[in-house]
C-alpha positions in Angstrom: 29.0 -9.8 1.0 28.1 -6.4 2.1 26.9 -5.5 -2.1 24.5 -8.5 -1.7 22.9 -7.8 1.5 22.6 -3.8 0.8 20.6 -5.2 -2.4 18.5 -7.3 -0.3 17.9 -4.2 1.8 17.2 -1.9 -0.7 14.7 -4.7 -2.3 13.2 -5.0 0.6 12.7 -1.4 1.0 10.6 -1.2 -2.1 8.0 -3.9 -1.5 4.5 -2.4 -0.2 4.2 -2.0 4.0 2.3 -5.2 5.1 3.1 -9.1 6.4 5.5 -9.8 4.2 7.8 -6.6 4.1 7.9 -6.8 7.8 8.6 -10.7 7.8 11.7 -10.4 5.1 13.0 -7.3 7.4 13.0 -9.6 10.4 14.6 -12.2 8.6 17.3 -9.6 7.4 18.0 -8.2 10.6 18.2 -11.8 12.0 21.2 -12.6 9.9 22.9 -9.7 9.7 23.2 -9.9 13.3 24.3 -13.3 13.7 26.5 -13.6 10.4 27.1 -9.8 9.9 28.2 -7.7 7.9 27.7 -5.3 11.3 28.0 -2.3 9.1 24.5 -2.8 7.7 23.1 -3.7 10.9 21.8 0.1 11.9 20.2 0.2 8.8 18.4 -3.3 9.1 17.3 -2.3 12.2 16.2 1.1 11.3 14.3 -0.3 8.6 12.3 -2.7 10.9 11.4 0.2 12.8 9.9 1.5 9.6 8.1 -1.7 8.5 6.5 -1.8 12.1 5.3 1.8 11.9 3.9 1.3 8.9 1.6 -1.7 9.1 -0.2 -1.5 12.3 2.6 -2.7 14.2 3.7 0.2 16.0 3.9 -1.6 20.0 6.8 -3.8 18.7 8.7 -0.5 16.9 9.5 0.1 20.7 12.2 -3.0 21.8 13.4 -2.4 17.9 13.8 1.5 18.7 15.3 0.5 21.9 17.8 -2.1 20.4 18.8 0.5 18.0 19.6 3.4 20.7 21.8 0.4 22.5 23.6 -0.1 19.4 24.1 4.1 19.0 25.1 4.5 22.4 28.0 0.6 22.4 28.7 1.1 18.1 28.2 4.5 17.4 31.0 3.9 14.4 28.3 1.4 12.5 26.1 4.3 12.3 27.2 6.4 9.1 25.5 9.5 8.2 22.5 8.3 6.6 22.0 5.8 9.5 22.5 8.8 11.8 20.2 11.6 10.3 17.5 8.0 9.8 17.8 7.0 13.7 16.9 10.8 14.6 13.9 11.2 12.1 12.4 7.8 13.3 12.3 9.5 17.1 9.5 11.1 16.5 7.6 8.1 14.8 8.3 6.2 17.9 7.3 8.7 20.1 4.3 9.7 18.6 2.8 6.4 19.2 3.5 6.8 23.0 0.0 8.0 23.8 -1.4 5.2 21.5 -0.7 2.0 23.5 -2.3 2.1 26.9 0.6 -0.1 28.4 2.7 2.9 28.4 2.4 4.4 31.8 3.0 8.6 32.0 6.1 8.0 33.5 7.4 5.6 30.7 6.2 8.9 28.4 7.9 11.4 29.9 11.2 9.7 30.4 10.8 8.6 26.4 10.4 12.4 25.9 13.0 13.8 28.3 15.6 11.0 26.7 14.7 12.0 23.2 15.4 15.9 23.9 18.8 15.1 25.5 20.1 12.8 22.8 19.0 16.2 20.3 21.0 18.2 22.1 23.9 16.1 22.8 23.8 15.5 18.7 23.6 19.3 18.5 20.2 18.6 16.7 17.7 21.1 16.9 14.5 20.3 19.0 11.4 21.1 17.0 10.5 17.5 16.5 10.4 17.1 20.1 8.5 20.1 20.8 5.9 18.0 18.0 6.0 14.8 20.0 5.5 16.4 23.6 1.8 18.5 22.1 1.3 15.4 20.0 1.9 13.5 23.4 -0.5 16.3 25.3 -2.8 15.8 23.0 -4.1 12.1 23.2 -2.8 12.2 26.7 -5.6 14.9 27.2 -3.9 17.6 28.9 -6.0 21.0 29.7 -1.9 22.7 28.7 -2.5 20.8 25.3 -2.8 24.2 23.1 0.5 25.2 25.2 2.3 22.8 23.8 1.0 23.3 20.0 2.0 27.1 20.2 5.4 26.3 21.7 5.9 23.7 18.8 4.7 26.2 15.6 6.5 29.2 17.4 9.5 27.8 17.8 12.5 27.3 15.7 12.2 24.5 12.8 14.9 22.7 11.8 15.9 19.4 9.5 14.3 16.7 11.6 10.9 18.8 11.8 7.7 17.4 9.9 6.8 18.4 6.4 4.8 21.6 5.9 2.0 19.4 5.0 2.0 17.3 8.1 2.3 20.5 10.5 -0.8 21.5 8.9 -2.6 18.7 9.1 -1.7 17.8 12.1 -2.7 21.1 13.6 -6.4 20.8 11.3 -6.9 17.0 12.7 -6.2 19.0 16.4 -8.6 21.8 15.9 -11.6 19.2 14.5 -11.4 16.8 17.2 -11.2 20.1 19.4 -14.0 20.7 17.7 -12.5 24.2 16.8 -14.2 23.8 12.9 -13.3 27.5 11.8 -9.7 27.4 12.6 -9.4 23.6 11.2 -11.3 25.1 7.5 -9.1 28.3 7.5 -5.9 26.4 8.3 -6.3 23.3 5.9 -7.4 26.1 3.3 -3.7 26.9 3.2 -2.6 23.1 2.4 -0.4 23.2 -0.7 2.1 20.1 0.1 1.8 16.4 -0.2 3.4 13.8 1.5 3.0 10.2 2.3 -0.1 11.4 4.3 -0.9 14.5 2.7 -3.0 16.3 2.2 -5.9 13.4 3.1 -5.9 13.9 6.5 -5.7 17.3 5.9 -9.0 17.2 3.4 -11.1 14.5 5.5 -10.6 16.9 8.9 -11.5 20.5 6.6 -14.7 18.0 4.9 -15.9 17.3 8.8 -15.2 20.7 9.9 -17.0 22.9 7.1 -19.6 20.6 7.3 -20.2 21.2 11.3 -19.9 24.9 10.5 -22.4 25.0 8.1 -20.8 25.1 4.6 -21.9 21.9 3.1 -20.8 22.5 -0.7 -16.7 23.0 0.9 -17.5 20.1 3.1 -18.2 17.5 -0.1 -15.3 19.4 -2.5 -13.3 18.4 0.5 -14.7 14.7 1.0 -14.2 14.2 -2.9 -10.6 15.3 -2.7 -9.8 13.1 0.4 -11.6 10.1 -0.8 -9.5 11.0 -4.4 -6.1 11.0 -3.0 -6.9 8.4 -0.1 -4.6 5.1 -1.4 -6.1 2.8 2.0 -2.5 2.5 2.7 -3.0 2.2 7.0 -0.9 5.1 7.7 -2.6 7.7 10.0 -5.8 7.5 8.6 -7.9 6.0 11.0 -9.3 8.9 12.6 -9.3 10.7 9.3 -11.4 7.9 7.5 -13.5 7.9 10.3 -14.1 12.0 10.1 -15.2 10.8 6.6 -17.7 8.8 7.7 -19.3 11.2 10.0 -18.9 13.9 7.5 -21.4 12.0 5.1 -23.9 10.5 7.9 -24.7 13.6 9.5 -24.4 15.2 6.2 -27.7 13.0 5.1 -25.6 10.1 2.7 -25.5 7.3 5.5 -25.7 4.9 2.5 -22.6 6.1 1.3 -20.9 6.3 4.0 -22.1 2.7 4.7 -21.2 1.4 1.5 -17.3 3.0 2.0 -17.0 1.9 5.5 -17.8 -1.7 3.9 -16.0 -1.7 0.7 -12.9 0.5 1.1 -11.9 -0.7 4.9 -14.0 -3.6 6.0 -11.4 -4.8 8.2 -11.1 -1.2 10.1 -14.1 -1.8 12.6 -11.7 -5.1 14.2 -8.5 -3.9 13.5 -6.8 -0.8 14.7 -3.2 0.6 13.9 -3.2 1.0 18.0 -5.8 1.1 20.5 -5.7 5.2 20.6 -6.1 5.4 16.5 -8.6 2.6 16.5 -10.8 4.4 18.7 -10.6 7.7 17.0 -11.9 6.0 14.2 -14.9 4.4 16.3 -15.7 7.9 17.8 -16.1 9.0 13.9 -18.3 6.3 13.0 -20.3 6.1 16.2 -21.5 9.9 15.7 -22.6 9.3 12.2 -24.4 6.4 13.3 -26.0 8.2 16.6 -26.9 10.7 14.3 -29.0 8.3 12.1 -30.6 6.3 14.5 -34.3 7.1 13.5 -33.2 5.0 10.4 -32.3 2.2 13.0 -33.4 -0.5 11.1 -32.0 0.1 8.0 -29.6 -2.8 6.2 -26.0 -1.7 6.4 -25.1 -4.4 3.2 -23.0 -6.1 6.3 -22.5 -9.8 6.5 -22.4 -10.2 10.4 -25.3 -10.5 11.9 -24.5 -8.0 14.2 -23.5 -5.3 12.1 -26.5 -5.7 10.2 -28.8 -2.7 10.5 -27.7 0.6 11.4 -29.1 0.4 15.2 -27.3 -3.3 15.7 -23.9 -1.5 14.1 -23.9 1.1 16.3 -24.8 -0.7 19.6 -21.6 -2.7 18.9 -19.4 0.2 17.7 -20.3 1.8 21.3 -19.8 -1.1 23.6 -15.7 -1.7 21.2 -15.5 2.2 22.1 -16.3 2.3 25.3 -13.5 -1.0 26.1 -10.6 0.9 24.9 -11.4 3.8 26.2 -11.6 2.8 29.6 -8.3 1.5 29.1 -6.3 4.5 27.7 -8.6 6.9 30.3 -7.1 5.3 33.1 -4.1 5.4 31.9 -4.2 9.1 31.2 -5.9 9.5 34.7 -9.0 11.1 32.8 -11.5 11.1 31.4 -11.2 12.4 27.8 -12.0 9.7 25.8 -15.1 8.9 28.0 -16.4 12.3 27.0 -16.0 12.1 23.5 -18.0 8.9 23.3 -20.3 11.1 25.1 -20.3 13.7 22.3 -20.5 11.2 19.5 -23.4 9.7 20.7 -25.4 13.4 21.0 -24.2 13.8 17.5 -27.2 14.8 15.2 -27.9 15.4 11.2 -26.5 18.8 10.8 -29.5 21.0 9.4 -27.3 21.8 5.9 -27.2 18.5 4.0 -25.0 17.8 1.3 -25.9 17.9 -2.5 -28.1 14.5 -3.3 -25.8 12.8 -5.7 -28.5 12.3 -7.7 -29.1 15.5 -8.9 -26.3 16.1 -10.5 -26.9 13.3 -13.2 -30.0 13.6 -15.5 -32.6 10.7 -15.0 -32.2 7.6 -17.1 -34.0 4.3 -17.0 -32.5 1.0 -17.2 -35.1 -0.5 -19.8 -34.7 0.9 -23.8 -36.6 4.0 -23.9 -40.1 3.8 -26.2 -38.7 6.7 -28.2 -36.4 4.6 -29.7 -37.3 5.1 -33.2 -37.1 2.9 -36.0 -33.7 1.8 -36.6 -33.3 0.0 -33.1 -32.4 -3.1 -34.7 -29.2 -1.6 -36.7 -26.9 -4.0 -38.5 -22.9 -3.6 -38.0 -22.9 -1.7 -41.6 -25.9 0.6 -40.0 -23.8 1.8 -37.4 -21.0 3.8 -38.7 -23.9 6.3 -40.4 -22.8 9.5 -38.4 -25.3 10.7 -36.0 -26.7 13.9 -35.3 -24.7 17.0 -34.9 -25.8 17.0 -31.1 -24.2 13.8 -30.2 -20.9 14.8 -31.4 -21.2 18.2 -29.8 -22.0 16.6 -26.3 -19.6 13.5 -26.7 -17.1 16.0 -27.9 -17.5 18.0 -24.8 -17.5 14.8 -22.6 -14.4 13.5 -23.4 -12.3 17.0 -23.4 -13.8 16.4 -19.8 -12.8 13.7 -19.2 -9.2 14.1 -20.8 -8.4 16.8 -18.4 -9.8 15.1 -15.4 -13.2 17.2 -14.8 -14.9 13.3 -14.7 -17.5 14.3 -12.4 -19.0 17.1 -14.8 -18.2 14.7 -18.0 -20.7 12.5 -16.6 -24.0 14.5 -17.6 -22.4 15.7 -20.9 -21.8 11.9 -21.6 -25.6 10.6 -20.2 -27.8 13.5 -22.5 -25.5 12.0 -25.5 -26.6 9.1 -24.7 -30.1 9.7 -24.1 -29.8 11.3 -27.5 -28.8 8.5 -29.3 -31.6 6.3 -27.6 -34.1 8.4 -28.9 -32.8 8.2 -32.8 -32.8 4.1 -32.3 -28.8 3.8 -32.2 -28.8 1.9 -29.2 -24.9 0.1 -29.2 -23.9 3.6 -29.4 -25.9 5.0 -26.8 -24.4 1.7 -24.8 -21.2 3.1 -25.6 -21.7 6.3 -24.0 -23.8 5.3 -21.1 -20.8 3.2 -20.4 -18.5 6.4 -20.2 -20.9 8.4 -17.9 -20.8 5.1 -15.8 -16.9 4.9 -15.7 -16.4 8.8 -15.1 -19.2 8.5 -12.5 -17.2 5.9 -10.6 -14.0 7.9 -10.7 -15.8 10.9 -9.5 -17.1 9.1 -6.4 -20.9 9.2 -7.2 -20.7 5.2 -7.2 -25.1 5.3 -7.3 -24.8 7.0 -10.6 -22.4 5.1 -11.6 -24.6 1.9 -10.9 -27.6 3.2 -12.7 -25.5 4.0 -16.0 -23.5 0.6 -16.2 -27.4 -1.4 -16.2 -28.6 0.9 -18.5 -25.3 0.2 -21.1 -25.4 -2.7 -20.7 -29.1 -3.6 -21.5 -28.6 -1.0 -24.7 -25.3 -2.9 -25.9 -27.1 -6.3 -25.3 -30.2 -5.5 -27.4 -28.3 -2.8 -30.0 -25.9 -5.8 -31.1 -22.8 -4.5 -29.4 -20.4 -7.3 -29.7 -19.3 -9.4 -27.2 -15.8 -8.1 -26.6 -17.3 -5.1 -25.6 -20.3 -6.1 -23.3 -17.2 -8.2 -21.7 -15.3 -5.4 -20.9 -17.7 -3.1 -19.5 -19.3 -6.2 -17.1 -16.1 -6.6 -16.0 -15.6 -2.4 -15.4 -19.6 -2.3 -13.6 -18.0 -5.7 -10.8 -16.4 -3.5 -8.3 -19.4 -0.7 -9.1 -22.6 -3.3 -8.3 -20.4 -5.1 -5.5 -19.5 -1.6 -3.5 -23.9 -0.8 -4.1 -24.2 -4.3 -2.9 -26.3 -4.9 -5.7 -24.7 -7.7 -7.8 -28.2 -9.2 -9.3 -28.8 -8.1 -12.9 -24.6 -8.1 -13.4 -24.8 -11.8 -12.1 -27.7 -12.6 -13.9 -26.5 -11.2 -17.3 -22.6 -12.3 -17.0 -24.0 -15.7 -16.1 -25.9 -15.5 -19.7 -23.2 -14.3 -21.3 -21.2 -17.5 -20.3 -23.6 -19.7 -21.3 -23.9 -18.3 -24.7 -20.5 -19.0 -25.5 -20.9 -22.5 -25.4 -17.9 -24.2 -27.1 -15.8 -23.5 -29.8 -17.0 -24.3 -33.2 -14.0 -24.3 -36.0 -16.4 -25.3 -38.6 -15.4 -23.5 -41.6 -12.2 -22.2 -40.8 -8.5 -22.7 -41.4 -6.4 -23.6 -38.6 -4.2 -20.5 -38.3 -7.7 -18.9 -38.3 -8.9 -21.0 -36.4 -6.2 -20.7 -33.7 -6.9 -16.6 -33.6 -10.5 -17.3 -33.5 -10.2 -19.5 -30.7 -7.3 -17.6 -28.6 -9.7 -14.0 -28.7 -12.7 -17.0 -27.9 -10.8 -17.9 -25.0 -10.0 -14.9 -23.4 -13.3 -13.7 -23.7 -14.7 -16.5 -21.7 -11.8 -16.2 -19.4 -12.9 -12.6 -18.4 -16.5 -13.4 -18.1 -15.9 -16.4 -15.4 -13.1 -13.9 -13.8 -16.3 -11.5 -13.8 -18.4 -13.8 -13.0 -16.7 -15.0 -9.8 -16.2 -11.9 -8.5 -19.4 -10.7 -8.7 -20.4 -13.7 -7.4 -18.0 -13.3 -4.5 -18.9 -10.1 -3.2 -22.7 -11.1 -3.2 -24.6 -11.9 0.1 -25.6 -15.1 0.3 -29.5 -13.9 -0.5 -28.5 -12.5 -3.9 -26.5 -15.2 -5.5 -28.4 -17.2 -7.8 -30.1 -20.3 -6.6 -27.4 -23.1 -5.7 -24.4 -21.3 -6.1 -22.2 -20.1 -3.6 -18.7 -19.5 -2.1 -17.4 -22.7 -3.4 -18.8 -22.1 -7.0 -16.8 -18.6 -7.0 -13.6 -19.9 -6.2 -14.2 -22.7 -8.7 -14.7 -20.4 -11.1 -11.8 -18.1 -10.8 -9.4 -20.9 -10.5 -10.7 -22.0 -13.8 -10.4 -18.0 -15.0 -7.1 -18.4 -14.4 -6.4 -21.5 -16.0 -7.5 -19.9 -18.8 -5.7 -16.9 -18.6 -2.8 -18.8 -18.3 -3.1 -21.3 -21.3 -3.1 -18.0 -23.3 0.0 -16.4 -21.7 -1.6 -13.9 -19.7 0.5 -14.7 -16.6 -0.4 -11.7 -14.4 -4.4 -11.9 -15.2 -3.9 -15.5 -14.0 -2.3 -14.6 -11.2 -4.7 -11.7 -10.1 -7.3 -15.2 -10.7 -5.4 -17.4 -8.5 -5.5 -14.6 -6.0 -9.4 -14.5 -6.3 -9.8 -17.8 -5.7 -7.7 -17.9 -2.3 -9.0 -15.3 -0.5 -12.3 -16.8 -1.5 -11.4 -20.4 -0.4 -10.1 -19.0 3.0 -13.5 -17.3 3.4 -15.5 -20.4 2.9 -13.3 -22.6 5.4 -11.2 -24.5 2.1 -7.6 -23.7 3.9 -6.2 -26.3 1.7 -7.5 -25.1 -1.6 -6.5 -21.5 -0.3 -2.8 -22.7 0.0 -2.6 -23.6 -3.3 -4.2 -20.9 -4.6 -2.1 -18.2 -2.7 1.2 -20.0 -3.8 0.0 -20.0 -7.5 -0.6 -16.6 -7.2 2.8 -15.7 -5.9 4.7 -17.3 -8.4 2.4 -16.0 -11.3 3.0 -12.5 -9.6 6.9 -12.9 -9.6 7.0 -14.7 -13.3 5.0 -12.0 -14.2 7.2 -9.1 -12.0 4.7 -7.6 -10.7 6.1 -6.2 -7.2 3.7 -4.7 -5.3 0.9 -7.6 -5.9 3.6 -10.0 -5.1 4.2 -9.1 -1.9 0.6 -8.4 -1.0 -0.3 -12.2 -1.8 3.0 -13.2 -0.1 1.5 -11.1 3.0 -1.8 -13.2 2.9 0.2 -16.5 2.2 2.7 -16.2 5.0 -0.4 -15.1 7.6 -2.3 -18.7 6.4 1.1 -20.7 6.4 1.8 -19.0 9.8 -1.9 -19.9 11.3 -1.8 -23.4 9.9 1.4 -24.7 11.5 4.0 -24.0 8.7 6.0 -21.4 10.1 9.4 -23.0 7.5 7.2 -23.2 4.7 6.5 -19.5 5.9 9.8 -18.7 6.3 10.6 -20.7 2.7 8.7 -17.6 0.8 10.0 -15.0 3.4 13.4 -15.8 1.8 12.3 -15.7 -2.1 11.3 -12.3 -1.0 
């Protein structure tokens, strides 16, 4: 008994933080400590402690925390040496959130803190995480002995229950920017040369912000690329640092940018918080890059809601959602910290230094076929393995030993001049080709406008050059997440939905049936990854840039087709992704029933096809709709098959 539920524990410790982690933990912990074995039930416990840190569920690590010390201080004996060394490392995760939750009182704190130092000492543990969690506590508690407490933590003895090296620098640069101490917070994070599960990103969004504010642009956006590089939008600690990131590029003087991040990459962060106290941090980062652009008050922020919709509207709400949880955690604090840094955010200003214009890094290209194009624009297949110039291969050479080593963002304008080159001799699929890399490298380098401009132009080069269809397939589908993050899904929905149509049905006129059967398996997929494309794109568009009589429903109707026919043709997981597509989009547009079905077919295509991180993500999202709509044992049903 005890093999089997340590397996289900250790399976359990391996799916991604979210719904259903935390559910199956529960679940777990449940049994263990009504049918036993006792021996595991520390480390159940401990574990649900984790899953609650972890996905924005931090209040309720407290009664698990608490049920835990019981358990130490009636059953120390079920505790063995891993459990031990766990219970004393998750301390510090539990009393770092002390300050974040306005419901606990400064007395509650302080006793928390006094406990946690005793039961160190009693353990003959050494004390340096408590010395963290009492400046981490001064801190966001705002007390004027705050740096006190820092110094006495850094200068005092570490030992092995103290943070990383990577978080006691980063914790210390997220300190000195708030602090807004930018010269010590750039000198420090310099030295960051450790990784963890939160580092270095916090440590490069706080150095982007603060070389910014102290006038060194160019470090600012080396910094921003690398946080936004190694930033996984896991929730963990990053709220103030992603919103740091937005203020680094608003006042920096690339609001739409910032916008188009703050829409794409964390939608959900402006209503949901990891706690009140991290929640806010991130407002007070997003409400000074807003301030700072309010001469551009009406401009669209691509947002949905109609009162997020312009930059002025978005920041009048941001202020008012700021200004409620501050009140909160200021009285609590007996303060008024958090009052005054609303204050500062909204005095914030477009620092006089901007940073680079993307667009100048990236040579100027035109969507429409160039009138240069010389005479063999209309090149047959046989026409196009002629070899090219000497300069082409040169430049294409050059961009892919980019590329290959990772330098994407300077790949890019090796890749467009080849490109441009081959335009101007007429070998247009070619040129496709490469406008397509420069389009691809340009994503992965963050210059997502670029990025846009290059995928249209490939794409209207393949399309007239004769690039075959396999190929315009793949790079429509590679240019979806590109045009949906510019909110600018026209021309892709407009040629994808052209695309589809041309494939009409299969013919088998003239062709054997083993031949026949190839032809029509390679036909199949090709259509199945234009309607996946399609719906997508589709998906992601505002209702003002989907083609006339097609909407949410049409999208979802689409992908569960997509992955109908991903599935006839045995490509379980590209059905499942599909399915998954479809649900979320059904939810969206009210269809709760279709949603169901569409969630569960995505689960099992995700487990058939073992894929373990995407099958507990759409297990998270099935258990939440199950949950809302009344079927907690259905719920419960897929909780166990976890």
């Amino acid at each position: 008994m005890i093999a089997t539920v340590q397996r289900e524990l250790n399976d359990i410790r391996r799916m991604p933080y979210g719904t259903a982690r935390t559910a199956a933990s529960e679940a777990i912990t449940r049994r263990i400590e009504t049918e036993g074995p006792k021996e595991l039930l520390a480390e159940a416990l401990l574990d649900l402690v984790e899953s609650y840190s972890f996905s924005d569920q931090g209040v309720k690590s407290f009664s698990a925390f608490a049920r835990i010390l019981r358990l130490w201080d009636e059953s120390p004996e079920l505790f063995d040496e891993g459990d031990e060394r766990n219970l004393f490392w998750e301390f510090k995760w539990v009393a770092g959130d002390l300050a974040e939750y306005p419901q606990i009182s400064l007395a509650q704190a302080v006793a928390f803190l006094d406990d946690m130092e005793r039961r160190f000492e009693l353990a003959g543990h050494g004390v340096s995480s408590v010395r963290m969690s009492r400046f981490r506590w001064a801190w966001h508690a705002g007390r004027p002995d705050t740096d006190a407490f820092r110094l006495e933590w850094i200068t005092g003895l570490r030992d092995e229950f103290e943070d990383c090296r990577a978080c006691t620098i980063g914790q210390q640069v997220d300190y000195f920017t708030a602090a807004e101490r930018y010269d010590e917070a750039v000198a420090l994070g310099l030295t960051q040369d450790s990784s963890c599960n939160i580092e270095p990103t916090r440590t490069w969004y706080g150095v982007a912000l603060a070389a910014l504010l102290s006038g060194d642009p160019e470090l600012a956006l080396t910094m921003h690329k690398r946080a936004l590089a190694t930033d996984d939008g896991g929730p963990t600690e990053f709220a103030s640092a992603r919103g740091y990131g937005f203020e680094t590029l608003a006042r920096g003087g690339r609001l739409e940018q910032a916008l188009r991040l703050l829409r794409n990459d964390y939608p959900e962060a402006l209503t949901k918080g990891e706690s009140p106290a991290y929640h806010l941090r991130f407002y007070l980062g997003v409400l000074a890059g807003l301030s700072a652009n309010l001469d551009r008050g009406d401009l669209p922020t691509g947002f949905r809601e109609p009162e997020w919709s312009t930059v002025a509207g978005l920041q009048a709400w941001v202020l008012a959602a700021a200004q409620r949880l501050a009140r909160d955690l200021d009285a609590r604090n007996g303060n008024d910290m958090y009052e005054r840094s609303i204050n500062r955010a909204l005095a914030a200003t477009r620092v006089e230094k901007l940073l680079a214009d993307p667009s100048l890094d990236t040579p100027d290209i035109s969507e429409e076929i160039s009138s240069a194009a010389g005479p063999s624009v209309r090149q047959t297949e046989s026409d196009s393995t002629v070899a090219p110039s000497s300069a082409h291969d040169v430049l294409l050479a050059q961009a892919e030993e980019l590329a290959g080593r990772g330098d994407y963002g300077t790949a890019v304008p090796a890749y467009a001049e080849a490109a441009k080159l081959l335009e101007a001799e007429g070998w247009l699929e070619r040129s496709g080709f490469a406008f397509a890399e420069a389009a691809q490298c340009a994503s992965i380098a963050g210059e997502e406008e670029a990025s846009h401009r290059f995928f249209a132009a490939a794409v209207s080069r393949l399309r007239t050059g004769g690039g075959d269809a396999g190929t315009l397939s793949a790079v429509l589908t590679a240019w979806t997440p590109v045009a949906a993050r510019m909110n600018d899904p026209e021309t892709l929905l407009n040629v994808t939905r052209e695309e589809l149509q041309k494939l009409g049905e299969f013919n088998t006129d003239g062709l054997s049936e083993d031949l026949a059967e190839r032809r029509r398996a390679e036909w199949l997929l090709e259509r199945a990854s234009l309607r996946d494309t399609f719906a997508r794109s589709l998906a992601a568009a505002a209702p003002g840039q989907r083609p006339s009589g097609l909407g949410l429903e049409q999208a979802a109707a689409e992908a569960t087709t997509a992955g109908e026919e991903f599935a006839q043709l045995g490509r379980i997981a590209d059905a499942a992704h599909a399915f998954w597509l479809a649900g979320k989009v059904q939810l969206e547009n009210g269809q709760t029933t279709e949603a169901l079905w569409s969630l569960e077919s995505a689960f099992e295509g995700f487990t058939v096809a073992q894929r373990r991180e995407e099958r507990t993500n759409a297990a998270s999202e099935l258990i939440d709709l199950l949950r809302q709509t009344g079927q907690p044992e259905r719920a419960d049903e897929i909780v166990a098959q976890l």
